[in-house]
C-alpha positions as CSV (number, residue, x, y, z in Angstrom):
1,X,18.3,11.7,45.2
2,X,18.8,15.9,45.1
3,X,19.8,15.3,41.9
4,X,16.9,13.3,40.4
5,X,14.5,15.7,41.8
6,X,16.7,19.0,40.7
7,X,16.6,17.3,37.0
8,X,12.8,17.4,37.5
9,X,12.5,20.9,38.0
10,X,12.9,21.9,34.3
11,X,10.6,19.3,32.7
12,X,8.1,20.3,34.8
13,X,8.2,24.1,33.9
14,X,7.8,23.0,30.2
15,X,4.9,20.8,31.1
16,X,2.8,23.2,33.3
17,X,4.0,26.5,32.2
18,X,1.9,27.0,29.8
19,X,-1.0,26.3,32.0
20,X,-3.4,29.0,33.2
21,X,-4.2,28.6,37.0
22,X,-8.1,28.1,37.6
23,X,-10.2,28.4,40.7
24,X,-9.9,24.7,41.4
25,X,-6.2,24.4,41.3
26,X,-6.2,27.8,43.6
27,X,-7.7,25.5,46.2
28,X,-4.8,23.2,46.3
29,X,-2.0,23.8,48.3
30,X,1.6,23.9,45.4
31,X,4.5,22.5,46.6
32,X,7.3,23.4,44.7
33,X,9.9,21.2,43.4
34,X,12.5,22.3,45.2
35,X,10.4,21.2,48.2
36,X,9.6,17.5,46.9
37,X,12.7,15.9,48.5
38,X,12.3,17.6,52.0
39,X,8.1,16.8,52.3
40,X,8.5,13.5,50.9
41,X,11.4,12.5,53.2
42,X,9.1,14.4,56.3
43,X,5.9,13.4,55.5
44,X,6.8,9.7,54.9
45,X,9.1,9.5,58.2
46,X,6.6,8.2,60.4
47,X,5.1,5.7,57.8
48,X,8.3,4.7,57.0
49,X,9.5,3.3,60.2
50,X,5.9,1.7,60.8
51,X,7.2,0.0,57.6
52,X,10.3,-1.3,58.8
53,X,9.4,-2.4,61.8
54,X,6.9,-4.5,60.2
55,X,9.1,-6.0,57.4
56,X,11.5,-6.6,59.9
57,X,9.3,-8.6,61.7
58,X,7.4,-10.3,59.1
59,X,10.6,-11.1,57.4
60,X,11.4,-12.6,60.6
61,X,8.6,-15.3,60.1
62,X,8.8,-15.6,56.6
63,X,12.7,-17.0,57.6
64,X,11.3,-18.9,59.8
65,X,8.4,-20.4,58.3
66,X,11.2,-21.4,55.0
67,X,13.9,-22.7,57.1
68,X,10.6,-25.0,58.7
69,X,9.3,-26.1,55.1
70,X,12.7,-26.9,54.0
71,X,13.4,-29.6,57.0
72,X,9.8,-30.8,56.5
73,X,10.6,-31.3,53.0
74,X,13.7,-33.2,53.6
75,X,11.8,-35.1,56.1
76,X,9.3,-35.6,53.0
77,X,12.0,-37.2,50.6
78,X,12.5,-39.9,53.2
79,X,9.5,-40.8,54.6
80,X,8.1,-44.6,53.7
81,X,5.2,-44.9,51.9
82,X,3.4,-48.0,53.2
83,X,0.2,-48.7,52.1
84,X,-1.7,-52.4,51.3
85,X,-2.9,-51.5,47.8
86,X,0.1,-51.6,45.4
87,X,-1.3,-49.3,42.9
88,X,-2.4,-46.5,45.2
89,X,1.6,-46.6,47.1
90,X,2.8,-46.1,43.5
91,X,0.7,-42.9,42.9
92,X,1.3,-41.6,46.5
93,X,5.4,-42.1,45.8
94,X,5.0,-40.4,42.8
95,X,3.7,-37.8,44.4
96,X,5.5,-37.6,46.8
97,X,8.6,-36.9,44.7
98,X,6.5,-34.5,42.7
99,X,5.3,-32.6,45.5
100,X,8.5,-32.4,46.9
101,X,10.7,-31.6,43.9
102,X,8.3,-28.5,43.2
103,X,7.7,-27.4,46.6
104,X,11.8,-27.3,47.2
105,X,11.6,-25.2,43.8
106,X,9.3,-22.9,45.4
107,X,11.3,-22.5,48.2
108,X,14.4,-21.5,46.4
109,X,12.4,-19.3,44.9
110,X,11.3,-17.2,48.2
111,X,14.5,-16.1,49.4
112,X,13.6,-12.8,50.7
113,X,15.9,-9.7,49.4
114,X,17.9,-7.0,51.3
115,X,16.0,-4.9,54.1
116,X,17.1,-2.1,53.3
117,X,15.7,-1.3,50.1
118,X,12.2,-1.2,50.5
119,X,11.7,-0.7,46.9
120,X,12.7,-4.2,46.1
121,X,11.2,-5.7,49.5
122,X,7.5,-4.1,47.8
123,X,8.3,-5.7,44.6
124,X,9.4,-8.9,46.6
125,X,5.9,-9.1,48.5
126,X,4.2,-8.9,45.4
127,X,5.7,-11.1,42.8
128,X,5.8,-13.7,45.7
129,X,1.9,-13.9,46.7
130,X,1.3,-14.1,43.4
131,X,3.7,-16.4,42.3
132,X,2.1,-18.4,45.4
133,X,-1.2,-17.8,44.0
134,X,-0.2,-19.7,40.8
135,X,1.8,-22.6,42.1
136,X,0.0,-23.8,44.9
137,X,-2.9,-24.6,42.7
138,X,-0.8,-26.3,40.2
139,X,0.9,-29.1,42.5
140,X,-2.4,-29.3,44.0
141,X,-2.8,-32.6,42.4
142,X,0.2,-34.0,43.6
143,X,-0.1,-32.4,47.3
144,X,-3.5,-34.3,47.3
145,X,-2.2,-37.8,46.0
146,X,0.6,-37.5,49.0
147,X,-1.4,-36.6,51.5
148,X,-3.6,-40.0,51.3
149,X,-0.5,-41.6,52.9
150,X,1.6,-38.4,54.9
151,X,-1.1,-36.7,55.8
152,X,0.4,-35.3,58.4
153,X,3.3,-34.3,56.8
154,X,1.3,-32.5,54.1
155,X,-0.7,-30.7,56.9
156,X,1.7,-29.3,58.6
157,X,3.9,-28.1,55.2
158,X,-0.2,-26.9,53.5
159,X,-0.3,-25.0,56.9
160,X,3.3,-23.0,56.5
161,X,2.2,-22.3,53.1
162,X,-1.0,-20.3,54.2
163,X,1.0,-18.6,56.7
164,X,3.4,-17.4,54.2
165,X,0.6,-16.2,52.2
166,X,-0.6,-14.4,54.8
167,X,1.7,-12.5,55.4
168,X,3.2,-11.6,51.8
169,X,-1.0,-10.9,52.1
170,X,-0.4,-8.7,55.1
171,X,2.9,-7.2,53.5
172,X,0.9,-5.7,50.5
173,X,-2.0,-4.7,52.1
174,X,0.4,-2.3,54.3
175,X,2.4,-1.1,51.2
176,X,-1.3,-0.1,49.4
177,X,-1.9,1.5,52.7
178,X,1.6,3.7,52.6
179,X,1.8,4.3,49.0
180,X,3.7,7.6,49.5
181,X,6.7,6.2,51.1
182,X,7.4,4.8,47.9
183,X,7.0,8.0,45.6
184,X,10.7,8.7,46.1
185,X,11.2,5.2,44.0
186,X,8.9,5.6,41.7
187,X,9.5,9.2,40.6
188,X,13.3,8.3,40.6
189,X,13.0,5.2,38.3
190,X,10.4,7.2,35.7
191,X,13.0,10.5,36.1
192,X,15.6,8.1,34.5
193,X,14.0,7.3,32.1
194,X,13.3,10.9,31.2
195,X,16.9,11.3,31.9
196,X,17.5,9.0,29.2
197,X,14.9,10.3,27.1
198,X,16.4,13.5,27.1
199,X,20.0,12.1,26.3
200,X,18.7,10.7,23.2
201,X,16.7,14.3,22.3
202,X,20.2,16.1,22.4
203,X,22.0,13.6,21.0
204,X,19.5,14.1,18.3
205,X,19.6,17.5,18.3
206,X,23.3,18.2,17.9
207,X,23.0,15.4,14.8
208,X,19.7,17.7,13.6
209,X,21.6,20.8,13.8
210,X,24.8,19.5,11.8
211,X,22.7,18.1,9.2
212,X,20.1,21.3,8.8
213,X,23.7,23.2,8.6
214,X,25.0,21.1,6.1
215,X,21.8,21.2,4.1
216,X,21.4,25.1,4.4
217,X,25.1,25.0,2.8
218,X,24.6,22.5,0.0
219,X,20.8,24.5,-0.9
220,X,23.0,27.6,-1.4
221,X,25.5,25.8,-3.8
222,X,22.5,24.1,-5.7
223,X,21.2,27.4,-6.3
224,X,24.3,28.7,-7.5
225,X,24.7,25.5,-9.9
226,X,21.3,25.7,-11.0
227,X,22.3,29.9,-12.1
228,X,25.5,28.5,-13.7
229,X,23.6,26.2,-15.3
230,X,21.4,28.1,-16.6
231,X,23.6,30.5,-17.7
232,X,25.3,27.5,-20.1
233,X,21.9,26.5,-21.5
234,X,21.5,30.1,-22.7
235,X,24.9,30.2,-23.8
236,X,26.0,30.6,-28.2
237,X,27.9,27.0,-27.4
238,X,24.4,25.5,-26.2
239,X,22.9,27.4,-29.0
240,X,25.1,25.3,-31.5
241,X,24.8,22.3,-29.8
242,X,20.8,22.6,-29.6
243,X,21.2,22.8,-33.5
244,X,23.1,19.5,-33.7
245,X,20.8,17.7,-31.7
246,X,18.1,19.2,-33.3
247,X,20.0,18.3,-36.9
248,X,20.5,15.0,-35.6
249,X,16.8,14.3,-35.1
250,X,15.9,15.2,-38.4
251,X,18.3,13.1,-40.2
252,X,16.9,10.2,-37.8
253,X,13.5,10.9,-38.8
254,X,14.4,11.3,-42.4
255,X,16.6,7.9,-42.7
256,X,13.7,6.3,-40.9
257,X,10.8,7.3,-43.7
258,X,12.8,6.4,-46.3
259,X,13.4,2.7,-44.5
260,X,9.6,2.9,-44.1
261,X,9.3,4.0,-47.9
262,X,11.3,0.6,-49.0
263,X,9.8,-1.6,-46.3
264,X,6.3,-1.0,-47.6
265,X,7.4,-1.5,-50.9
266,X,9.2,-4.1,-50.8
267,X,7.1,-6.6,-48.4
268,X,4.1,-6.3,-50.8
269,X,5.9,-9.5,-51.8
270,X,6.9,-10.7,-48.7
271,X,4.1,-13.7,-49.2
272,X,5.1,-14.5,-52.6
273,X,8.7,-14.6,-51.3
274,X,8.3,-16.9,-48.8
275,X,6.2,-19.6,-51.2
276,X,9.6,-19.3,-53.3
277,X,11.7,-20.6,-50.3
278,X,9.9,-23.5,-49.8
279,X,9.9,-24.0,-53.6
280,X,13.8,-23.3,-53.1
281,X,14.2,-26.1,-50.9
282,X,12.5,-28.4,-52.6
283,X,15.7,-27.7,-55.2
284,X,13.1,-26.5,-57.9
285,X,14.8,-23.5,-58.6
286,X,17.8,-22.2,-60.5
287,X,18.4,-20.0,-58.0
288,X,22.3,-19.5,-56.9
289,X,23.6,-20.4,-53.1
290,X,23.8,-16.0,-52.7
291,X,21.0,-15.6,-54.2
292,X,19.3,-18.5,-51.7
293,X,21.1,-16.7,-48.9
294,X,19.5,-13.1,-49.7
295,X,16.2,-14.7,-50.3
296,X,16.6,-15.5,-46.1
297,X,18.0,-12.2,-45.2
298,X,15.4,-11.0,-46.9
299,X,13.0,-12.8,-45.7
300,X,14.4,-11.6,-41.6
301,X,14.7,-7.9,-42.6
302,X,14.1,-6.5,-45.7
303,X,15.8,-3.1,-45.2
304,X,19.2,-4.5,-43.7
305,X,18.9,-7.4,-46.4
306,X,18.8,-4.6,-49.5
307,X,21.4,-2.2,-47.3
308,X,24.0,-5.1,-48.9
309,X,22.1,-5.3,-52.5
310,X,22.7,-1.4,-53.1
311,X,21.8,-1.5,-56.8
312,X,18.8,-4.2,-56.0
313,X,20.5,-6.9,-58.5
314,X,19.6,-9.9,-56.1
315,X,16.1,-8.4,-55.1
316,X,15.4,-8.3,-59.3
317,X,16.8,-11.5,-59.4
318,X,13.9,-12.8,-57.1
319,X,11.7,-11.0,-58.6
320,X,12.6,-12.7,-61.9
321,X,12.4,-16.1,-60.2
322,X,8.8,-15.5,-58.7
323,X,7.5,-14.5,-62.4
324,X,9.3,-17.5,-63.7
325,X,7.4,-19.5,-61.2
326,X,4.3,-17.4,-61.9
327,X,4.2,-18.2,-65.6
328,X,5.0,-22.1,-64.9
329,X,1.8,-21.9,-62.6
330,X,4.1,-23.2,-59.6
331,X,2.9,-20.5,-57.6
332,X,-1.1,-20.4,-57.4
333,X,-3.3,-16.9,-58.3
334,X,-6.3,-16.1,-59.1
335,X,-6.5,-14.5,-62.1
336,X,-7.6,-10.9,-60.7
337,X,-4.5,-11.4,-58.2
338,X,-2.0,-12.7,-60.8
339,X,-2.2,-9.8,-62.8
340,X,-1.6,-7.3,-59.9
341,X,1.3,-9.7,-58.8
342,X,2.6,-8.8,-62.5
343,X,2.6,-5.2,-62.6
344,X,3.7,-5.1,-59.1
345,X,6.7,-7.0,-60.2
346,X,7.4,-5.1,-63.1
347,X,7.3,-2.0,-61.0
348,X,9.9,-3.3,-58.7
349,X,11.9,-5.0,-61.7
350,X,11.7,-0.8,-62.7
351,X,12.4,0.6,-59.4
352,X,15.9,2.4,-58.9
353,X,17.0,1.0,-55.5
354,X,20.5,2.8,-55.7
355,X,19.3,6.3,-56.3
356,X,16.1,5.8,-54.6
357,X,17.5,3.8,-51.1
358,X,20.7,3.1,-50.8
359,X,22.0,6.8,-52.2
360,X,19.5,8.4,-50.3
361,X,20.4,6.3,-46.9
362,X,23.7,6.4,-47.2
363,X,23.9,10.0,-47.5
364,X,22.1,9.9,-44.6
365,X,24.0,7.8,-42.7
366,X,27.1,9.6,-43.4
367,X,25.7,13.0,-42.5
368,X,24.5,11.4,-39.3
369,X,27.4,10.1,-38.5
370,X,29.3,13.3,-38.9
371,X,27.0,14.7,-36.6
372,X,27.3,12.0,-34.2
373,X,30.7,13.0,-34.4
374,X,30.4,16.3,-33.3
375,X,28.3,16.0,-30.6
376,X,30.6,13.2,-29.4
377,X,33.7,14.9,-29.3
378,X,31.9,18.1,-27.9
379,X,33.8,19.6,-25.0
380,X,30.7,21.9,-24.2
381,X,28.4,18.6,-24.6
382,X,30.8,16.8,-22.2
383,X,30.7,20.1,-19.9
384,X,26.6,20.3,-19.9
385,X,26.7,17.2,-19.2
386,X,28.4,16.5,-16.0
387,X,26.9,19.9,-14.6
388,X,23.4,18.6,-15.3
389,X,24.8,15.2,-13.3
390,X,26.7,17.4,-10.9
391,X,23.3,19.0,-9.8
392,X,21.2,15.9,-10.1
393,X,23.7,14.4,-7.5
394,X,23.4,17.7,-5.3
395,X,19.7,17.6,-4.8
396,X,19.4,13.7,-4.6
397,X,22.0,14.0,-1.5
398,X,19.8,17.2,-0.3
399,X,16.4,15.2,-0.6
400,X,18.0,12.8,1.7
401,X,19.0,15.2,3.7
402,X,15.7,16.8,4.2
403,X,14.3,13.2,4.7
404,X,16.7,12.9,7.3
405,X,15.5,16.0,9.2
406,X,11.9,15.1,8.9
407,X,12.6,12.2,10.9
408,X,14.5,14.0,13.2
409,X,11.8,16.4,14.4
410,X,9.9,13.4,14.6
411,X,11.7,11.4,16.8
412,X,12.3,14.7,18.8
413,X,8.8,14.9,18.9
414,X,7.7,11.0,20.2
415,X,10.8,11.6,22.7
416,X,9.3,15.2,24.3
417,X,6.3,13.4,24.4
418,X,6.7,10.1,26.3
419,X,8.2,12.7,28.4
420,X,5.7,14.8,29.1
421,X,3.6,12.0,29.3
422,X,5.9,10.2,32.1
423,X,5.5,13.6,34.2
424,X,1.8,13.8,34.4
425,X,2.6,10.5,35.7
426,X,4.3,11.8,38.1
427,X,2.3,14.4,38.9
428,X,-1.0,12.2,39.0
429,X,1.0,9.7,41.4
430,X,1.7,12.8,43.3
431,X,-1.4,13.5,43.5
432,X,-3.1,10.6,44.5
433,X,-0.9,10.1,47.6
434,X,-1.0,13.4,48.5
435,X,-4.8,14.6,47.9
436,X,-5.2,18.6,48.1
437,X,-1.4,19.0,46.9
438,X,0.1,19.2,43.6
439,X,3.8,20.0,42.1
440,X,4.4,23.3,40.8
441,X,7.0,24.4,38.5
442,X,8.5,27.4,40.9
C-alpha cells in the first residue's frame, strides 16, 4: 500500500501546485501525502475493528439463516400437495417447483466472500440487498400460489428472507456510517488506474518523441530537396527542356486548328452525306465498295477519315456523287439551298487537301513527334522528374507524420486529464470523510 500512496505524491503536486492558497483553505488542517497511509491506517483503527466484529457476527447469521433456507427448501421439493380442487393442486405444484427452483438459485447466489477483505464484503452487502430487492418481488407470484397449500413452509422460508435483508440492511447502513475505513480501497483502485493511465502517457511519449525526431530529420532533408530542386528548375538543362514543352504545346495547338480548319469545312456536308448512305444502300449509286467504306469513316470522323485520303480523291469522289444525285433530283433542295449546296461543292471539288491538310498535318505530326522524342529520351526530364516525385513522397510521409503527432498530444492530453480528474476524486472523497482536512502536495 506505501507504494500506491508514494505514486500519489507526484500527481498530486501537478494537480494542486499551481493553486494559490486562500483564506478558506488556511482554515483547514493539510495533511501531507506522506502522511495519508499512517492517519488513514490510525484514524480508521477503531472503526475498523467495530467493523469486524460486526461482519463477523452478522456473517455468522447470514450462514446460518442460508444453511436454514436450504434444508427448508429441500423439505419444500418433497412436501405433498393435497388439496380437493384438482385445478388449484396443479397451480400450487407448479409453484411449488417454481418457487423452489428460484429460491435454491438465490441461495447459491449468497454465498458470502472472504472476511478478510472488507472491500469485497462492502461490495458483497450491497449487490446482495439489492439483488434481494429485485428477486423477491419477482417469484412473488409463485411464493403466493405455494403458500395457499404450505403455508407454513412459505412462512417460515418469507421469514429467513427478511432476516437476511435485514441484516445485508444493517451491513450497509454501518459501511455508510464508516465510509473512511474504506478510503484505503478506493484511492488504491482509482491510483491504478492512474497508474495505468500514466503507463499509456509514456508509452506515448517515448513513440511521440521518436516520431517528432524523425520528422524534425525528414523536414530538414525536404528543405534541402526542395533547394536542390529548385536549383534544377533554374538550371540551362530545365531552360531547354521548358523550350521543348513549350515547343510541344504549340505544335499541339497548331495541328489542332488546322483539324478544326478541315472539320468545319468538311462537315458542311455532313447532312448531304449521310442522305447519300442511305441512297448507297438502297444500291442506287455507282459508288465503289472503298469508296462506300470512306463514305462511313467519313461519316464517324471526318479528320481521321481524310488523314488516309491525303490528296482528297475519295472525298471529290463523294462530292461528285452528291451533285450527280443533286442534278437527278434524288436528293431534295430548295432552290435557294440547292444553289449554295453547288458552289459549296465546287469549292470543295477545288480545295487542295494535300497542301492544305494533310502536308500541313503531317509536317506537324513529324515535328511533334521529334519533339516527343526528345523529351522522352531526356535524362534531365527523367531526373526532374523523379526529384519532383522524390519530394512529393517526402512531405506526404511528413504530413502523416505531423498527423500522427497531433493525435499524440491529444491522447496525452485526454489521458493527463482523466487523471487529474480521478485525483480531485480523490481528494473530494478525502474530503468528505474527513471534514476540515484536505491532501496537500508537500
Amino acid at each position: 500500500m506505501v507504494s500506491i500512496f508514494q505514486a500519489l505524491a507526484d500527481f498530486f503536486k501537478k494537480l494542486f501546485s499551481k493553486k494559490q492558497s486562500s483564506g478558506t483553505e488556511g482554515a483547514e488542517e493539510e495533511l501531507r501525502l506522506s502522511e495519508i497511509e499512517d492517519f488513514l491506517k490510525g484514524s480508521t483503527k477503531n472503526a475498523r475493528a467495530s467493523l469486524d466484529s460486526l461482519v463477523a457476527k452478522k456473517f455468522s447469521e447470514i450462514k446460518h439463516i442460508l444453511r436454514q433456507l436450504g434444508s427448508l427448501l429441500g423439505k419444500l421439493d418433497s412436501a405433498d400437495v393435497e388439496t380437493e380442487n384438482a385445478r388449484l393442486g396443479k397451480i400450487v405444484e407448479t409453484s411449488r417447483r417454481h418457487s423452489s427452483h428460484q429460491l435454491s438459485s438465490l441461495v447459491e447466489k449468497l454465498v458470502p466472500p472472504n472476511l478478510q477483505d472488507l472491500e469485497a464484503v462492502r461490495l458483497y452487502c450491497l449487490e446482495s440487498e439489492a439483488f434481494l430487492n429485485k428477486e423477491i418481488p419477482a417469484i412473488g407470484k409463485n411464493l403466493v400460489y405455494t403458500s395457499i397449500v404450505l403455508k407454513e413452509d412459505m412462512k417460515s422460508i418469507g421469514s429467513l428472507v427478511e432476516e437476511l435483508q435485514k441484516n445485508f440492511s444493517d451491513l450497509n447502513r454501518e459501511f455508510a456510517k464508516n465510509k473512511q475505513v474504506f478510503l484505503g480501497s478506493f484511492i488504491k483502485s482509482r491510483s491504478e488506474k492512474i497508474a495505468e493511465n500514466t503507463w499509456k502517457i509514456s508509452l506515448i511519449k517515448n513513440s511521440l518523441n521518436s516520431t517528432a525526431s524523425e520528422a524534425a530529420s525528414l523536414e530538414k532533408i525536404i528543405l534541402d530537396s526542395k533547394t536542390g530542386l529548385e536549383k534544377l528548375r533554374n538550371s540551362p538543362e530545365a531552360k531547354e527542356l521548358l523550350a521543348l514543352e513549350e515547343k510541344k504545346s504549340s505544335l499541339l495547338a497548331e495541328k489542332k486548328a488546322v483539324e478544326q480548319e478541315i472539320f468545319e469545312k468538311t462537315t458542311s456536308v455532313e447532312k448531304p452525306m449521310r442522305k447519300l448512305a442511305n441512297i448507297a444502300s438502297k444500291q442506287k449509286t455507282a459508288l465503289s465498295r472503298e469508296h462506300l467504306d470512306f463514305l462511313q469513316d467519313f461519316l464517324h470522323n471526318p479528320v481521321i477519315a481524310l488523314k488516309r485520303d491525303p490528296k482528297g480523291e475519295y472525298f471529290k469522289a463523294l462530292l461528285k456523287e452528291l451533285d450527280s444525285q443533286f442534278s437527278a433530283g434524288n436528293l431534295e433542295l430548295k432552290e435557294k439551298d440547292f444553289e449554295k449546296k453547288q458552289a459549296l461543292l465546287q469549292e470543295l471539288l477545288e480545295f487542295d487537301f494535300f497542301e492544305n491538310f494533310f502536308w500541313k498535318s503531317n509536317n506537324i505530326e513529324i515535328e511533334l513527334q521529334k519533339v516527343e522524342k526528345e523529351l522522352r529520351h531526356s535524362d534531365f526530364s527523367k531526373r526532374l522528374f523523379e526529384e519532383e516525385k522524390s519530394v512529393r513522397e517526402k512531405q506526404s510521409l511528413l504530413d502523416e507524420m505531423k498527423k500522427s503527432l497531433s493525435a499524440q498530444k491529444n491522447e496525452i492530453s485526454e489521458l493527463e486529464s482523466k487523471n487529474l480528474e480521478i485525483l480531485r476524486g480523490i481528494q473530494a472523497a478525502f474530503s468528505d470523510s474527513f471534514p476540515g482536512r484536505k491532501i496537500s502536495a508537500g
